[in-house]
N, C-alpha and C positions, 0 to 999 in steps of 0.2 A: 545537420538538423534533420531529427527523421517526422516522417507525414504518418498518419494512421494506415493510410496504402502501405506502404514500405513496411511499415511495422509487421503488417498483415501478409504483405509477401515474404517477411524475413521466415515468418511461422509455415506459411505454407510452402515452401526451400524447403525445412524442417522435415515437410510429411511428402516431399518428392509433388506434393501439386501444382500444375500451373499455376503463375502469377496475374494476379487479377489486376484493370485498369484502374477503379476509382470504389473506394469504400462505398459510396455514398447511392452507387450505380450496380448492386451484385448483379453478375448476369452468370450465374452457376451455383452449385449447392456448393463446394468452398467459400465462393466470395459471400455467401448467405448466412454461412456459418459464423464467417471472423464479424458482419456486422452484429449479428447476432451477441457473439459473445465477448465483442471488443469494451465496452464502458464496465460490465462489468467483473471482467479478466484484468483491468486496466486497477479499479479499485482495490480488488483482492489483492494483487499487487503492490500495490505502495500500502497495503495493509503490514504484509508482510515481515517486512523491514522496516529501520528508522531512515529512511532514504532522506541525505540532508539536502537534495534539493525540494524536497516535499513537506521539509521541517521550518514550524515557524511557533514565535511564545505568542502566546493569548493572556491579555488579563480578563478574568470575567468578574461583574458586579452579581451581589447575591442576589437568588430568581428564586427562592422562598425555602421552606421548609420543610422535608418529607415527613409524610406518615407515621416513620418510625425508621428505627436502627442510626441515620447520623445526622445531625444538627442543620444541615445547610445544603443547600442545592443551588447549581451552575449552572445556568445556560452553555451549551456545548455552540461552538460560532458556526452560523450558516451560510457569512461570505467571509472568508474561503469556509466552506464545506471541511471538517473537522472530520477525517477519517477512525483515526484513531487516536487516544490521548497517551504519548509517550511515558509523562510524570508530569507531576506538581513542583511547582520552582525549589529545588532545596533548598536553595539559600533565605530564600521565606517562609518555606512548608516545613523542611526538616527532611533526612533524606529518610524516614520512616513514616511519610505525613503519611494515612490511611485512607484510600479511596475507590469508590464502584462509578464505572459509567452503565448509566441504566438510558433506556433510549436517547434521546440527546441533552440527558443533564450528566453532571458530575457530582457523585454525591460524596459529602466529607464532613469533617469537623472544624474543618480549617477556616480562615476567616475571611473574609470580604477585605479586598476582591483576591479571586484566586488567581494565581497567573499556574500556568499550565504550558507543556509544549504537545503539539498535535501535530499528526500527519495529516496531511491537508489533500485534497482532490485538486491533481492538477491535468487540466483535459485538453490543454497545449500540449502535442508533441514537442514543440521548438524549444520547451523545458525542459525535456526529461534527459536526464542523465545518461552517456551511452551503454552504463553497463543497467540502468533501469531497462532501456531499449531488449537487450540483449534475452534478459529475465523476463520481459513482456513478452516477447516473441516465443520464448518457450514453454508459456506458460500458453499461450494461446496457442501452440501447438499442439500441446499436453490436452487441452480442452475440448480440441476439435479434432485430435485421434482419432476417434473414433467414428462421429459422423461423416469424416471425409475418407478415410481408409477401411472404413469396418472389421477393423482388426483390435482385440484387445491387447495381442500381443506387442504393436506399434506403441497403442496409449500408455503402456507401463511402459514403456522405453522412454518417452516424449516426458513422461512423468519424472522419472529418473536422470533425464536430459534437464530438467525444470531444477529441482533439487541441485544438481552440481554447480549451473548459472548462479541460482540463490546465494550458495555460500560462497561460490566467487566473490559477486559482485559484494555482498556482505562483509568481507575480508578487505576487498579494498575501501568499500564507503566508511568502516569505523578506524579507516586510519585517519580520516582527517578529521583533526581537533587534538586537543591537550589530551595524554596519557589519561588523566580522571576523568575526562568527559567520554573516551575510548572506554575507559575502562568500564566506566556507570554505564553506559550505550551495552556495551557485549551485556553486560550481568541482566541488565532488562530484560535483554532480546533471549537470553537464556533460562530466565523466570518465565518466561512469555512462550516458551517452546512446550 
């Protein structure tokens, strides 16, 4: 189980910086940085991908009716924190149901209630998957290139280091589940690129 420390020193390994004691305590412009841009490196993150430990279904009851363009509006969930909406239930929706997330509703045609899967905010490390770990840490080192090495030449390396983890760790998270749910997962995530 990794700590946000650790996380933080897996990233700064990454860029050759000393390892800092306690996230919560920076005592250096490194350890300033990762506080900095830990929550939201952390979110952009589990944005990225369908990470199934970050995957959970939501039903929502209907929260009224927009202005215009589609019939019905969803409350997006606020505990857990709804990062991103992966799809609408096919097997209710249809696997064509059509839909926009517009700040936090969900707008459609579909009918009450909606059930949906979303990637959800999870701000426990002792959750996070080791190859999420892995992508977080390079991603926060990709982030923080620069202000701790002032090198651009680093930050595209770190960037490029960020990338290779992604589709690792992507490769292995869409093996687990049945071939059609593998298969619906990739084709998102490649509509979604």
């Amino acid at each position: 189980m990794a700590t946000v420390t650790q996380i933080e020193n897996l990233a700064l390994g990454m860029l050759g910086a000393k390892p800092i004691t306690d996230h919560d305590q920076p005592d250096s412009t490194a350890a300033s940085a990762m506080k900095v841009l830990f929550d939201d490196t952390r979110d952009a993150t589990l944005r990225a991908h369908n990470w199934n430990f970050a995957t959970e279904r939501f039903s929502a009851p209907l929260d009224g009716t927009p202005d215009w363009g589609f019939g019905n509006q969803y409350q997006l969930s606020q505990d857990p924190f709804v990062l991103r909406v992966v799809e609408l239930n096919p097997d209710r929706h249809g696997l064509d149901a059509d839909f926009k997330v517009e700040g936090r509703h969900i707008l459609t045609d579909e009918g009450d209630p909606l059930e949906y899967l979303g990637i959800i905010r999870v701000t426990n490390p002792a959750l996070f998957d080791p190859l999420f770990v892995d992508v977080l840490a390079a991603r926060l080192a990709w982030k923080g290139a620069y202000r701790i090495t002032q090198s651009r030449e680093i930050e595209r390396d770190k960037k490029a280091d960020y990338k290779d983890a992604l589709r690792e760790a992507r490769s292995v998270d869409a093996q687990e589940g049945t071939p059609a749910a593998a298969f619906r997962s990739r084709f998102l995530e490649a509509r979604d690129e």
